[in-house]
VODREN-592860 format. One record per residue (C-alpha): residue in three letters; chain; x, y, z. Coordinates in steps of 0.001 Angstrom, whole numbers, padded with zeros to 6 digits. Each point is the difference from the previous one (the first is absolute). Layout:
   r c      c1      c2      c3
 ALA A       X       Y       Z
...
This chain:
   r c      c1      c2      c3
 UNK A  057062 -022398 -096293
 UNK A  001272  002981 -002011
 UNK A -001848  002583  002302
 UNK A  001964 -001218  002789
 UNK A  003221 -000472 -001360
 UNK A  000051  003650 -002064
 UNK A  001097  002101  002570
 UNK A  002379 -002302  002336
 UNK A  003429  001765 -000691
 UNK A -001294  002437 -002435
 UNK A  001596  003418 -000476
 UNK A -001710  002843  000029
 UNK A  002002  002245 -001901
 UNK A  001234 -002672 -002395
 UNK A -002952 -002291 -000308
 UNK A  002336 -002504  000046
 UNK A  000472 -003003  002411
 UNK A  002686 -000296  001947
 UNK A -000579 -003834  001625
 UNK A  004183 -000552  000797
 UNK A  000603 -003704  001591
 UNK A -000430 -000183  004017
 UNK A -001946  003849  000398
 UNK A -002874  001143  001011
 UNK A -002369 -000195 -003121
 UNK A  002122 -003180 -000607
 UNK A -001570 -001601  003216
 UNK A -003530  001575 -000852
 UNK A  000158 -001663 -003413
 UNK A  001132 -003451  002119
 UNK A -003089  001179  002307
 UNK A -002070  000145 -003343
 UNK A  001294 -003592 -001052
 UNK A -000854 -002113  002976
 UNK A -003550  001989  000343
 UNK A -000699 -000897 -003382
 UNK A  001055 -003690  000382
 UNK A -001716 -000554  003439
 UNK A -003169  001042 -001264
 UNK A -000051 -002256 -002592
 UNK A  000727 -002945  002709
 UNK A  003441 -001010 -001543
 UNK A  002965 -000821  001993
 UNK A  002010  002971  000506
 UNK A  004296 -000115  000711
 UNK A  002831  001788 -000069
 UNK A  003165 -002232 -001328
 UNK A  003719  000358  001498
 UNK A  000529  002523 -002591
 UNK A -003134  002464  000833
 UNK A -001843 -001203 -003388
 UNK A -003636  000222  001239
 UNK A -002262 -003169 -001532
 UNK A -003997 -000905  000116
 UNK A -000406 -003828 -000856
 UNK A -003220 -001684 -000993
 UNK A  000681 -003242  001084
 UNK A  002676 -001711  001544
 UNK A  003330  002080  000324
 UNK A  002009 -003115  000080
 UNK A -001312 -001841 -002896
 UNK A  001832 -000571 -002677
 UNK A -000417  001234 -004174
 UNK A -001800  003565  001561
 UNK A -000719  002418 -002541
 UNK A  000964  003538  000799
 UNK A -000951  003219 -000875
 UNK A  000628  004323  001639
 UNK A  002700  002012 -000958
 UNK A  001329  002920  002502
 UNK A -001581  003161  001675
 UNK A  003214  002230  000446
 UNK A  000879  003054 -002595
 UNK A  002873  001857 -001467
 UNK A -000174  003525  000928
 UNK A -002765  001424 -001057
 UNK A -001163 -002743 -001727
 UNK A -003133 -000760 -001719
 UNK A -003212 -001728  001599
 UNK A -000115 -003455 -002105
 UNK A  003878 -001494 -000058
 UNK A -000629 -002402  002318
 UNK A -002805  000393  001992
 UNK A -001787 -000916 -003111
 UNK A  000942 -003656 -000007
 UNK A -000547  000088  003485
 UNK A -003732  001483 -000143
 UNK A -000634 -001847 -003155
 UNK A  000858 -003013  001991
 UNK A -002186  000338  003109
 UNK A -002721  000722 -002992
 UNK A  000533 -003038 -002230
 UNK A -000551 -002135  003220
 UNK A -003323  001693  000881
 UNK A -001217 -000858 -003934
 UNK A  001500 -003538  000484
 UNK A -002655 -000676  002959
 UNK A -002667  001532 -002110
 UNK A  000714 -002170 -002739
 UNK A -000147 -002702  003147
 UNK A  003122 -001613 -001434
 UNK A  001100 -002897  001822
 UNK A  004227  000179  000733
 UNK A  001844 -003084 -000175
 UNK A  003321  001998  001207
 UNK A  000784  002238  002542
 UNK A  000059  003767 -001650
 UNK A  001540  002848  001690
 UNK A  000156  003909 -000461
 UNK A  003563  001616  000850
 UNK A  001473  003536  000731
 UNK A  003580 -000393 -000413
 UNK A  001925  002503  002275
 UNK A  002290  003276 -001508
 UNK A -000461 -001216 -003659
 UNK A  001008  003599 -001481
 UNK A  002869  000247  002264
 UNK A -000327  004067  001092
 UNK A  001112 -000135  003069
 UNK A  003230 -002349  000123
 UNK A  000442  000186 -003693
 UNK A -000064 -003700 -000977
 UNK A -003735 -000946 -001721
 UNK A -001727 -003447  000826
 UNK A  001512 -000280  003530
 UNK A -002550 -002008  001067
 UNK A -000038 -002799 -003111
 UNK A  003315 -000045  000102
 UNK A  000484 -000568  003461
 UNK A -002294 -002694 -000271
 UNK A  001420 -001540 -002864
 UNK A  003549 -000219  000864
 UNK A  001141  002640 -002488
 UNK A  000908  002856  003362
 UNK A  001797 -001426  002648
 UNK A -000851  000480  003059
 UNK A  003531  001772  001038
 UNK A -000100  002264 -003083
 UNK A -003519  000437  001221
 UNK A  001222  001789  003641
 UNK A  002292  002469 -002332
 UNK A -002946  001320 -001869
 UNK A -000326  004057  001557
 UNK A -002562  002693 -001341
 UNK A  001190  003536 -000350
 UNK A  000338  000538  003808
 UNK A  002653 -002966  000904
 UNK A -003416 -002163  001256
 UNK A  000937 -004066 -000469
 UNK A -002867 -001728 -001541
 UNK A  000093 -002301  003288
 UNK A -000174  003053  001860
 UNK A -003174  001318 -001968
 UNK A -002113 -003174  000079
 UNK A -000008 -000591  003904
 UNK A -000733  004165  000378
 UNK A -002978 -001612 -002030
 UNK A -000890 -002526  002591
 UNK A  001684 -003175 -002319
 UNK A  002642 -002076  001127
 UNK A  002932  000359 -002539
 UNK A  002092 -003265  001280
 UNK A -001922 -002093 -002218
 UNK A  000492  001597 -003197
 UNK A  001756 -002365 -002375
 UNK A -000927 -002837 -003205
 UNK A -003452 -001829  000786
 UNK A  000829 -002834 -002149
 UNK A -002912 -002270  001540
 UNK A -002942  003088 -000793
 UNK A  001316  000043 -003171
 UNK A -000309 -003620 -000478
 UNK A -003674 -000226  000262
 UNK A -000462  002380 -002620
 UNK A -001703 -001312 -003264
 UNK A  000355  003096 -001784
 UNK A -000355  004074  000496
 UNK A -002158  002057 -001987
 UNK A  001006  003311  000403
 UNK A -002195  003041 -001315
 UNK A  001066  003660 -001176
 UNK A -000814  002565 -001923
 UNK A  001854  000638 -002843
 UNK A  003322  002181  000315
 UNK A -000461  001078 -003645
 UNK A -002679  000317 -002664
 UNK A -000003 -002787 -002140
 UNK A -003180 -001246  000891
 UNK A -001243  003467 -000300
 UNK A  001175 -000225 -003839
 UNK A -001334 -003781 -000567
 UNK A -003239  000947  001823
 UNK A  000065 -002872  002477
 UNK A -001133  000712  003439
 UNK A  002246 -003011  001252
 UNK A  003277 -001753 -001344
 UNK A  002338 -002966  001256
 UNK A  003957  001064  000887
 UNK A  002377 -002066 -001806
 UNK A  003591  000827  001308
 UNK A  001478  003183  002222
 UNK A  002614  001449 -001050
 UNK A  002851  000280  001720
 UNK A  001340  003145  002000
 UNK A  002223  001222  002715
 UNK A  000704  002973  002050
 UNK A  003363  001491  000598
 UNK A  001583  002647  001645
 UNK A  001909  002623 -001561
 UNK A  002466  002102  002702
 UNK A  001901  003102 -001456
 UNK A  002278  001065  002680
 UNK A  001630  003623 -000761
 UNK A  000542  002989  002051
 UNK A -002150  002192  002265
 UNK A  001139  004112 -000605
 UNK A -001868  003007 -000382
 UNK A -002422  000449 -003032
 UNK A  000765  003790 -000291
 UNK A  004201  000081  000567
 UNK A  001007 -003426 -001710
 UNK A  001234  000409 -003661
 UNK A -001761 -001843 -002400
 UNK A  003414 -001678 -001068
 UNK A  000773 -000834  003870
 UNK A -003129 -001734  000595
 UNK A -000244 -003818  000363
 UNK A -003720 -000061 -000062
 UNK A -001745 -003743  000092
 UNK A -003516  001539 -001227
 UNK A  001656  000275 -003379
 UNK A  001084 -003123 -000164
 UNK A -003773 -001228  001313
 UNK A -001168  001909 -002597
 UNK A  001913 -001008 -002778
 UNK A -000948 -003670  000958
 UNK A -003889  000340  000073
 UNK A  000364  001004 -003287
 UNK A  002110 -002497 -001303
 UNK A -002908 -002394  001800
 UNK A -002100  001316 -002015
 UNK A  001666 -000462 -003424
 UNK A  001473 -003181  000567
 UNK A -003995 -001114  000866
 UNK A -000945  001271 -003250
 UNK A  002462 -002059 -001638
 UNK A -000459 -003225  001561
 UNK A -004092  000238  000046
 UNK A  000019 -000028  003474
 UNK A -000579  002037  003006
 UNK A  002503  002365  002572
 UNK A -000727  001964  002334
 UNK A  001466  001936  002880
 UNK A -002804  000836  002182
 UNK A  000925  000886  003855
 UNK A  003154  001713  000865
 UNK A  002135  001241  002754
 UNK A  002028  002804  000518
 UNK A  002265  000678  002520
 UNK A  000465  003200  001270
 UNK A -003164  001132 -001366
 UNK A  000309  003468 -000002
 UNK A -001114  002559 -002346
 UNK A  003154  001948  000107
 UNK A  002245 -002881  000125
 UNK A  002354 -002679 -002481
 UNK A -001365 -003132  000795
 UNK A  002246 -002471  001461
 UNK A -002002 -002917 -000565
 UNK A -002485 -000714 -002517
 UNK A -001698 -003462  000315
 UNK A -002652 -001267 -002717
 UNK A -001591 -003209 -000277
 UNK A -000557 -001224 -003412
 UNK A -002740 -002589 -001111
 UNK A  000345 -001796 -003194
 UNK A -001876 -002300 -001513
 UNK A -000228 -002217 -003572
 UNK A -001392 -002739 -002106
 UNK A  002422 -002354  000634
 UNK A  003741 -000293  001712
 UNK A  002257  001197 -002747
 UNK A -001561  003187 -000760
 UNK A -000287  000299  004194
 UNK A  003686 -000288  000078
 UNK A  000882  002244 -003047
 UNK A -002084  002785  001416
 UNK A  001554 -000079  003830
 UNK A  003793 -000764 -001688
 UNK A -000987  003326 -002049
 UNK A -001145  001793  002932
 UNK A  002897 -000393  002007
 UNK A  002440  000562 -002390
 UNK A -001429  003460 -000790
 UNK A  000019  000606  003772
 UNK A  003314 -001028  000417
 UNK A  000687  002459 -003027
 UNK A -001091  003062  001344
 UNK A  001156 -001027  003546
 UNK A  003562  000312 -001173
 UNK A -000961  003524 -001979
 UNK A -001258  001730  002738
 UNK A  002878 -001535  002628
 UNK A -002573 -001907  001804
 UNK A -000069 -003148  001486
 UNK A -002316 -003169 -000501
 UNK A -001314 -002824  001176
 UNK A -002860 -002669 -001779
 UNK A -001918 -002224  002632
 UNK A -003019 -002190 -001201
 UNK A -002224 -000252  002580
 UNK A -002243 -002781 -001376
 UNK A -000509 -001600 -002867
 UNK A -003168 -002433 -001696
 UNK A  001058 -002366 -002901
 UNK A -002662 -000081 -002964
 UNK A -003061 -001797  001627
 UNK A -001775 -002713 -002459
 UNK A -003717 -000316  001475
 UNK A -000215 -004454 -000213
 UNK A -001465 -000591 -003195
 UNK A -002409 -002690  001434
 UNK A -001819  001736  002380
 UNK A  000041  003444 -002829
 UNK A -001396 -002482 -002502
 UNK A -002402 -001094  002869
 UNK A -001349  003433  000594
 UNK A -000414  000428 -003398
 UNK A -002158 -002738 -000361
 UNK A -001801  000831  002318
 UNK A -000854  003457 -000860
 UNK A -000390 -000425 -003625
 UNK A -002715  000625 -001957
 UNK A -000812  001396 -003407
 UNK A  002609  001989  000390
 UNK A  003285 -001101  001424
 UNK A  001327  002103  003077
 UNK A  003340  001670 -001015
 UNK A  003269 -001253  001409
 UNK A  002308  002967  000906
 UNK A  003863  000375  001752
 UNK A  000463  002929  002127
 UNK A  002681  002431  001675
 UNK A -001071 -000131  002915
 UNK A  000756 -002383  003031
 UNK A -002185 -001951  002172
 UNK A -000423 -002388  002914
 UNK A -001291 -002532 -002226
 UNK A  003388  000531 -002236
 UNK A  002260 -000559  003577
 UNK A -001993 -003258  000691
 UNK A  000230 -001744 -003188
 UNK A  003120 -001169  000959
 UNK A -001396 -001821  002265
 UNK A -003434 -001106 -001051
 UNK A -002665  000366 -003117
 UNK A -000927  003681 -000389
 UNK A -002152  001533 -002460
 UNK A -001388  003885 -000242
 UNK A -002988  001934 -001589
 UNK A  000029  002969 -000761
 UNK A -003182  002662 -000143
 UNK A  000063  003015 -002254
 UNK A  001784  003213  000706
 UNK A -001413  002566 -002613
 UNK A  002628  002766  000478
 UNK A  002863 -002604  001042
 UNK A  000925  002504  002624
 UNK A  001222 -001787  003261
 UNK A  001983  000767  003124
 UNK A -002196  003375 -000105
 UNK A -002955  001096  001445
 UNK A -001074  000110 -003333
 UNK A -000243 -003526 -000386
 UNK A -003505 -001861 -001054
 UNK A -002145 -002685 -000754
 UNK A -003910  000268 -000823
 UNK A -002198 -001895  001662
 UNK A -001340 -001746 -002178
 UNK A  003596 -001446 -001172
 UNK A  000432 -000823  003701
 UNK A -003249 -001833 -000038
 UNK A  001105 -001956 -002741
 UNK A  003210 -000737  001986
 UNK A -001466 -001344  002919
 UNK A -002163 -002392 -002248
 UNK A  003218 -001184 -001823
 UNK A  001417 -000647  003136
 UNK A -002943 -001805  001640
 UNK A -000145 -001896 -003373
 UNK A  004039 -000575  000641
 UNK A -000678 -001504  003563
 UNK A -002680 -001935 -000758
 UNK A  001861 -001647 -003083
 UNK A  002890 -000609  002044
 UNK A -001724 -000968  003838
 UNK A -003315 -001177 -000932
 UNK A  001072 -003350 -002346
């Protein structure tokens, strides 16, 4: 499975993946996921939200046990956010059938649609379509960097975007999701655990920061006559950084705009889109309040004007405490699997709204992610896929 899915939307120069939501190596890696499913004889679909699911057993049962995770990437991204879980998956079934377990619930493996959110700049599109938590008109406004509507890019891809919206009664014949990852950090790599059991996310948001000041020439304009918004961008990533620091937490401006983009000219516009993320709400709130204020600061400095939009936002996600406690059960041994809360944010955190989710984790020994420089050994993947199968088989095999 690996072979064939390293080079779909690989970059050459990069090494890299570049998988954005409703492209080509996004369809490949759609191609991938129904191959993969029809050769294992499960029931393939695609929902009203272009999730892709392979059921053993009967899609419309009730109490199924889920599992998959998402094939898309950031830019440049790494090989195993995502199509891990979704791999891992596929695998965890095949050494379910050669354990010749006997399922007394439907179980099914899922690729949840634009979960990074690269292209239209909103992450778990597809879960959160599905669960209610996008509309279906705020849906149609979504655009990537070329003015293209999401609507507009899933029928180029051959799907039908009328149907997008909440799929209240898919949901409702979900026992539970399972969702596997590797690790976004090292802690396993300093516990020496090849697997661990998420206990909350925490939550995080994305705004955007617009400095509006004035376009002149770089080589006439005084210094003193300048209203220049990149100082006023600048000053602000650094007070990210320091009120991060502060709070424990995380800031970080990582894609920008600039407007007129020339080397030999004042920008007009400078737009930056800050990420931000913490343990918990309050120190969430004192680091974005922080943030703006500086910007706001320095905006008034430099004569420049700005505006604050938060483009989305994810409370702190609490992974239910009876299925955790379950999966711990199950996997425990002599030694107990670690328990672990993460930065990061996943399908699995937009659905537990909505029904029981629960995540493992396999070890990342640099921690690097969102890189091509991201890893997992094999043998640590091995030993997810049997946590997993051990997982399913605790959860749809009673």
């Amino acid at each position: 499975m690996w072979r064939e899915l390293s080079p779909i939307g690989r970059d050459a120069e990069s090494k890299g993946y570049r998988r954005y939501a409703w492209t080509g190596p996004d369809a490949d890696c759609r191609t991938w996921f129904q191959e993969q499913a029809e050769s294992r004889g499960l029931t393939y679909e695609t929902d009203r939200n272009g999730n892709q699911w392979a059921w053993l057993g009967d899609p419309r049962a009730a109490d199924a046990v889920v599992t998959g995770s998402h094939l898309d990437s950031v830019p440049d991204g790494g090989a195993f956010d995502g199509p891990l879980g979704v791999v891992s998956s596929f695998a965890a079934l095949d050494e379910l059938r050669l354990r010749g377990a006997e399922f007394s619930k439907p179980v099914a493996v899922v690729n949840f649609g634009d979960e990074e959110g690269a292209r239209f700049g909103l992450a778990c599109v597809g879960s959160r379509l599905t669960s209610g938590q996008l509309t279906r008109e705020a849906a149609y406004e979504l655009r990537d960097g070329e003015g293209i509507s999401l609507p507009e890019a899933m029928e180029a891809a051959g799907y039908d975007p009328s149907t997008i919206g909440p799929d209240p009664e898919r949901l409702a014949r979900i026992g539970a999701f399972v969702e596997l990852h590797v690790e976004q950090g090292r802690a396993l790599d300093l516990s020496g655990d090849p697997v661990g059991i998420a206990s909350a996310i925490w939550p995080h948001g994305r705004w955007r920061y617009d400095f509006r000041g004035e376009a002149n020439h770089a080589g006439t304009t005084r210094l003193a006559d300048r209203r220049d918004p990149m100082l006023s961008y600048a000053e602000t990533v650094l007070a990210a950084r320091r009120a991060a620091e502060l709070a424990g937490a995380v800031a970080t401006f990582g894609k920008i705009a600039v407007e007129p983009n020339g080397v030999n000219a004042i920008p007009s516009l400078v737009r930056g889109w800050l990420d931000s993320r913490a343990a918990d709400q309050a120190a969430l709130d004192t680091v974005t309040a922080a943030i703006e204020a500086a910007a706001r600061e320095a905006a008034d400095r430099q004569g420049v004007d700005v505006s604050v939009v938060r483009e989305s936002f994810t409370p702190v996600v609490e992974f239910q405490h009876a299925l955790r406690d379950e999966l711990g059960k199950i996997l425990g041994g002599d030694r107990p699997v670690p328990v672990l809360g993460t930065g990061a944010g996943h399908d699995a955190g937009i659905l537990s709204a909505s029904i029981p989710t629960a995540m493992l984790f396999v070890r990342n020994p640099t921690g690097v992610s969102h890189s091509p420089d991201e890893y997992a050994a094999e043998d640590d993947c091995v030993a997810g896929v049997r946590a997993l199968a051990d997982v399913l088989e605790g959860l749809a095999c009673r």
